[in-house]
N, C-alpha and C positions, 0 to 999 in steps of 0.2 A: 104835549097836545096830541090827541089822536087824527088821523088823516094817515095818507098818502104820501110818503115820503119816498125817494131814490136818491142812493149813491151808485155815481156812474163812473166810468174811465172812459175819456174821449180820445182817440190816438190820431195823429198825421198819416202813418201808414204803419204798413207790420212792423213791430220792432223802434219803429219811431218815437215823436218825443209826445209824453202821455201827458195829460190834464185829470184831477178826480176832484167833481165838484158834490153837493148835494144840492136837492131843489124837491117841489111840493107838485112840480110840475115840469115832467122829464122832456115832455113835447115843445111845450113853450119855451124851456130853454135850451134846446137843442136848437131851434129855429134864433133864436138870441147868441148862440156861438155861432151860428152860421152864417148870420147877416154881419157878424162883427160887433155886435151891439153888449154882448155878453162880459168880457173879460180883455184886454188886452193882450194877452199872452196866447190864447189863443186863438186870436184875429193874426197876429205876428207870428204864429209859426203854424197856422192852420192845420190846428187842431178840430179837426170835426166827423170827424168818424166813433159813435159812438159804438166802441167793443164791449163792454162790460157794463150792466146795471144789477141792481138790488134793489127791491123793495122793503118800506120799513112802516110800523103803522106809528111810532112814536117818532116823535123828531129827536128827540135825545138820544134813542138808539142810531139813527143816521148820521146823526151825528159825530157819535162813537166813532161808528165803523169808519168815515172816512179818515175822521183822525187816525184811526189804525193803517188805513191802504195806508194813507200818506208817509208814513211811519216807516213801512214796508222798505224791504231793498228792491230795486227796478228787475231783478230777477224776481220773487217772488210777485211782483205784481204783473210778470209773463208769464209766470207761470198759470197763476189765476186767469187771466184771459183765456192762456189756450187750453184751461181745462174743457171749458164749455164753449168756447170759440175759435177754433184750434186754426180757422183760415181766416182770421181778425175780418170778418163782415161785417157789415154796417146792423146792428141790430136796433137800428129805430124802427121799423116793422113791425121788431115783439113789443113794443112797448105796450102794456095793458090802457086801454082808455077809460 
């Protein structure tokens, strides 16, 4: 289906414990991990700093790709953050509307 797809990595803090979800709507569920309403796992180890997004227009391709981060060894998924993120800041800001 065509749209507006992100895969994101959400982190507790630098180096800390990471979450990578996909969604049709990066804002609404960032506000949904942040009230706790989201996931449990990342209500319990608060998880809400989002470092890392990707936009995708197919959801099958989003879908891919997170299967692949997830896939990933926890270095290689540091590495990807600090390519483009290298001081893990919160990038809900960039998020395109």
């Amino acid at each position: 289906m065509l749209g507006r797809y992100f895969v994101y990595i959400l982190a507790s803090q630098r180096n800390g414990t990471l979450y990578i979800g996909v969604t049709n709507d990066l804002l609404r569920r960032l506000d949904q991990h942040r009230r706790g309403t989201a996931t449990a796992f990342t209500a319990r180890y608060h998880v809400f700093r989002l470092v890392y997004f990707e936009e995708y227009q197919w959801i099958d391709q989003a879908i891919e790709r997170e299967k692949q981060l997830k896939g990933w060894n926890r270095e290689w998924k540091l590495k990807l953050i600090e390519r483009d993120n290298p001081d893990w800041l919160d990038q809900s800001d960039s998020v395109p509307y």
